[in-house]
C-alpha positions in Angstrom: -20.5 49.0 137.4 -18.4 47.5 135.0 -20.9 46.9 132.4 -23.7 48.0 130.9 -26.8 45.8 130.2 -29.8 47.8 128.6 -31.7 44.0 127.5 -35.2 45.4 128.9 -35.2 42.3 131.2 -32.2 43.5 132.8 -32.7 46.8 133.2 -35.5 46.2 135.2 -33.6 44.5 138.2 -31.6 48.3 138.7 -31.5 50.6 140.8 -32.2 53.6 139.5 -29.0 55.0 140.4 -27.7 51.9 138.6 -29.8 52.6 135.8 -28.3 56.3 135.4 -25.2 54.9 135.6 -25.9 52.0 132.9 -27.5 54.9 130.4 -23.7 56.9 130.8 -21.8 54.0 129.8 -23.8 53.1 127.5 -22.8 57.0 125.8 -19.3 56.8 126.4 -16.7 54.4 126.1 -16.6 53.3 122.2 -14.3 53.4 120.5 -13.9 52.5 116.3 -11.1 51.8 114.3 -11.8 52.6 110.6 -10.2 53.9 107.1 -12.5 56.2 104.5 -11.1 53.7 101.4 -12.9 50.7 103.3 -16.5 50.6 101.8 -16.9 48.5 105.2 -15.9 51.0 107.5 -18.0 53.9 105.5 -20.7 51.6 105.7 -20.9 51.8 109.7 -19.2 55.6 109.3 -23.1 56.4 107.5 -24.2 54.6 110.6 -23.2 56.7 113.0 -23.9 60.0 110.8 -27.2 59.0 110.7 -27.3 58.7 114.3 -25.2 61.2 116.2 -26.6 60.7 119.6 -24.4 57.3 119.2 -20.8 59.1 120.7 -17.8 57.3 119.4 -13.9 58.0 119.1 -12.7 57.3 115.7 -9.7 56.0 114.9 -8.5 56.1 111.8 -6.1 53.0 110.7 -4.4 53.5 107.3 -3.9 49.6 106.2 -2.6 51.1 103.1 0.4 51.8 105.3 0.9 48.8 107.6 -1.2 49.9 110.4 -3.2 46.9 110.4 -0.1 44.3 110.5 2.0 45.8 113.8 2.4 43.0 116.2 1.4 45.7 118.7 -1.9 46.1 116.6 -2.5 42.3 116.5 -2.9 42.4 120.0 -5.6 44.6 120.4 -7.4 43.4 116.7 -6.2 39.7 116.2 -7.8 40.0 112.9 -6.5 43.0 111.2 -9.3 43.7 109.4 -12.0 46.9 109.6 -14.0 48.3 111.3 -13.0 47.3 114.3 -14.9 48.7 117.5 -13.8 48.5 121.0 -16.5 48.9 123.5 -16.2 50.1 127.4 -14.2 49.9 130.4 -14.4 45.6 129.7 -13.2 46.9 125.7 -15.5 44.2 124.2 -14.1 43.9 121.0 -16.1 43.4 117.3 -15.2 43.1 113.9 -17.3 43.5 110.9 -19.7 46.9 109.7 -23.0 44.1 110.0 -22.1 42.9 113.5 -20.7 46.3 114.9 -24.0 48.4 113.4 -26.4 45.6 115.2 -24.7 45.9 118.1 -24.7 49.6 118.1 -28.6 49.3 117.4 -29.0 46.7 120.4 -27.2 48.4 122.5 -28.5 52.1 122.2 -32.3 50.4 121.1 -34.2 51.6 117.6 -37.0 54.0 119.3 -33.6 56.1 121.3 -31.9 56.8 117.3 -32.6 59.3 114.8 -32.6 57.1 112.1 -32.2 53.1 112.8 -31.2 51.4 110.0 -32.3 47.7 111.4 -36.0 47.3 111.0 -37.2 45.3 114.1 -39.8 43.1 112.6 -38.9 40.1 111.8 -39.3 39.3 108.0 -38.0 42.9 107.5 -34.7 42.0 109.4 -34.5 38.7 108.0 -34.3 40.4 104.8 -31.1 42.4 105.7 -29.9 39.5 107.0 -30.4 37.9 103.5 -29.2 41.2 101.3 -26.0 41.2 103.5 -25.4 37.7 103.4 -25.6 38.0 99.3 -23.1 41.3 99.5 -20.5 39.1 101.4 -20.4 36.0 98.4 -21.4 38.4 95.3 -21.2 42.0 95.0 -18.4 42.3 97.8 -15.8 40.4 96.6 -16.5 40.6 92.9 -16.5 44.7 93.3 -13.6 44.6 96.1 -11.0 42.6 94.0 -11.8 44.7 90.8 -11.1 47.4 92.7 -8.2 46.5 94.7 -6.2 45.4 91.3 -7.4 48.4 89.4 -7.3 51.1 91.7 -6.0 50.8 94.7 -2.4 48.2 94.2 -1.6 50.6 91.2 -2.3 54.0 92.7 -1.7 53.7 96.2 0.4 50.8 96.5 2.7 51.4 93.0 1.8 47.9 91.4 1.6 47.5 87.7 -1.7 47.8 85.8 -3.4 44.6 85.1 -2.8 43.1 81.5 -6.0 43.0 79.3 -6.6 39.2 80.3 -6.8 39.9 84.4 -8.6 43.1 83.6 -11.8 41.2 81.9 -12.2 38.7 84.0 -12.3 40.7 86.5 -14.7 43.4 85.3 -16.7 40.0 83.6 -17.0 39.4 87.8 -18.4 42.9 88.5 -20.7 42.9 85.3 -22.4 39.8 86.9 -23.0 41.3 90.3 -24.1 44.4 89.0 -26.6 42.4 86.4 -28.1 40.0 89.4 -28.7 43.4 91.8 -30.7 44.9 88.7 -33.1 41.6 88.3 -33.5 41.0 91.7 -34.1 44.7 92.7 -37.3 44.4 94.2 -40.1 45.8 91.8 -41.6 49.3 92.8 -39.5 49.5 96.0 -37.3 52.9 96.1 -34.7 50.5 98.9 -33.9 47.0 98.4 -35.0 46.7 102.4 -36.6 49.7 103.7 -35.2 50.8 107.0 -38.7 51.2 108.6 -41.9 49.7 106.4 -44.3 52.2 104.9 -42.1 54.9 105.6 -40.9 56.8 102.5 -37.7 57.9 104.3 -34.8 59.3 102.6 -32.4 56.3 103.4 -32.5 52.3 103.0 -31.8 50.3 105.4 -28.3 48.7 106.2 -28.0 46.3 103.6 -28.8 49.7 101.1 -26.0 51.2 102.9 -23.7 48.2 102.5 -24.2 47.7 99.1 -23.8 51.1 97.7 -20.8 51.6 99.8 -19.5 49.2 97.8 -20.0 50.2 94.3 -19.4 53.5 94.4 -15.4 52.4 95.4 -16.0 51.5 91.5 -15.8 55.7 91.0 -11.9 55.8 90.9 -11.3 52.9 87.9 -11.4 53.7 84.5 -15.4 53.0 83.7 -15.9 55.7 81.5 -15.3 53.6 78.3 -14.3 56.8 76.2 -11.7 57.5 78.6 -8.3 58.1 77.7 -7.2 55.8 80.7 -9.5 53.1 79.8 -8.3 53.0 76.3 -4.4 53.1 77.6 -5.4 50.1 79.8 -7.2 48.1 77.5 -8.3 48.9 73.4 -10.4 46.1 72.5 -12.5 45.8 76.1 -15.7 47.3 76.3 -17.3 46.1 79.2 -20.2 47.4 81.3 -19.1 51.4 82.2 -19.3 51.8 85.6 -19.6 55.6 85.3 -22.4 54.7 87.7 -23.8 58.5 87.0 -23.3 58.1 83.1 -26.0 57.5 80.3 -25.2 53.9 79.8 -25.3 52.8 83.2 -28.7 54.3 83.7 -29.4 52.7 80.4 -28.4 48.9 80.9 -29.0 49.1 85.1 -32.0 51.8 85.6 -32.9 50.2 89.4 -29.7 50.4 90.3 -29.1 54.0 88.8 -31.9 55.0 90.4 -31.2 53.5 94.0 -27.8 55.0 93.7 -28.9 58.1 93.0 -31.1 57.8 95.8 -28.9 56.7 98.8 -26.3 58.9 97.7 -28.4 62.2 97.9 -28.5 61.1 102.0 -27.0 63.6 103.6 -25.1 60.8 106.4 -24.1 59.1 103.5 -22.3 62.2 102.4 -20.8 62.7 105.4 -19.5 59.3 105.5 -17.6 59.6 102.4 -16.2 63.3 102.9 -12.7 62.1 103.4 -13.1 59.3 100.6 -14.2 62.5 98.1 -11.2 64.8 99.5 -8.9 61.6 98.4 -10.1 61.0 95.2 -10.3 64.7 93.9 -7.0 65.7 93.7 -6.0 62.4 92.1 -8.2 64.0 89.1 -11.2 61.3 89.5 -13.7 63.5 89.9 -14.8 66.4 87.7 -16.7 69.4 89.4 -20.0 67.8 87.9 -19.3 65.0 90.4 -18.4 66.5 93.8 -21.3 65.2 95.1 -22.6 62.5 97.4 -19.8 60.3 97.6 -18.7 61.0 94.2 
């Protein structure tokens, strides 16, 4: 066979040596390009942690250094963006952490995983659908370009700190993502969509994931307003601190400080962000109060 087809209405036309066959490939054969400082790739990373009877070879692609922009590299990922996963001997070929984890799900089906992250009714999954959709034009690019020009062009990369003027507008950008998560939490709900409903499991469900894999990139820039690195940056600012574990957070953002707390405590979501926490340490970013889940 050269593919595998588990759609229930295929699987009933095989063989059953044909089935055996399908369920191998269906194991083997992935393959997932990724980088711990893409929230996107973590995001699927927690995936798979959550779910280890899903086998895949990662890759790791440091874009930080080029990896992404090879012509070689172009040719197997035209996009040049993460995660990337390459899928069996046919190496089907998908690009995004939403698409890639509903494939996974599809493929492998909810009831064979530990801990599906999908639900499979339909308003449930429609609200994913509708949480992701809101990451990709508010939280994920207002939280992504605040930290890409506060943290990661100026540590990684060597660029100059942003002047005072770039610096508030783009923290006025965060402030407003942060702000509309908070008011549109839903009331009384520990997840924004729960994984499974009427379960009180220990981890949301995909769009939880994606969303906090986003914010807690906001860990590395200079949120604690009393910091000696926020004051260098800027004297007069005093926007929201994003010390996402610190007083005034909790104070001005309790859903969210709550929710965070929350997923972050999951022990896949820990695992996903080992090598993100290993980075950020010796840099000095985190204090031994804040080794912790994803810190």
């Amino acid at each position: 066979m050269t593919s595998c087809p588990l759609r229930p209405e295929r699987i009933e036309n095989l063989s059953p040596d044909e089935l055996s066959e399908c369920k191998r490939e269906a194991k083997m054969g992935l393959q997932l390009h990724a980088h711990y400082l893409s929230a996107s790739s973590r995001t699927v990373l927690t995936f798979l942690a959550a779910n280890p009877e899903i086998k895949v070879d990662v890759v790791e692609k440091d874009f930080t250094k080029g990896e992404l922009r090879t012509k070689e590299y172009r040719e197997i990922n035209p996009m040049g963006r993460l995660p990337f996963l390459i899928d069996g001997p046919e190496h089907f070929r998908l690009w995004g952490a939403l698409p890639i984890c509903l494939y996974l799900e599809e493929k492998f089906g909810p009831a064979e995983l530990s801990a599906p992250l999908i639900p499979v009714a339909l308003k449930p999954k429609a609200k994913v659908h509708e949480w992701s959709n809101w990451f990709y034009h508010t939280i994920g690019p207002k939280v992504g370009a605040y930290v890409d020009r506060v943290f990661i062009k100026p540590t990684v990369n060597g660029e100059p700190k942003p002047e005072d003027k770039e610096l508030e507008e783009l923290a006025r950008g965060v402030n407003e993502a942060i702000a509309e998560l908070e008011a549109c939490f839903p009331d009384g709900q520990k997840w924004l969509v729960p994984a499974v409903p009427g379960v009180d499991q220990e981890v949301g469900s995909l769009a939880d994931v994606r969303c906090a894999q986003k914010l807690v990139m906001l860990r590395p820039t200079p949120y604690d307003i009393e910091g000696a690195e926020f004051q260098e940056l800027v004297i007069s600012l005093r926007p929201t601190p994003y010390d996402i574990e610190g007083a005034e957070f909790q104070e001005k953002y309790p859903k969210v400080f709550r929710w965070l707390e929350r997923i972050q405590a999951d022990p896949a979501f820990q695992r996903a962000n080992e090598k993100w926490t290993a980075f950020l340490e010796p840099l000095g970013f985190l204090d031994p109060a804040r080794k912790k889940a994803g810190a």
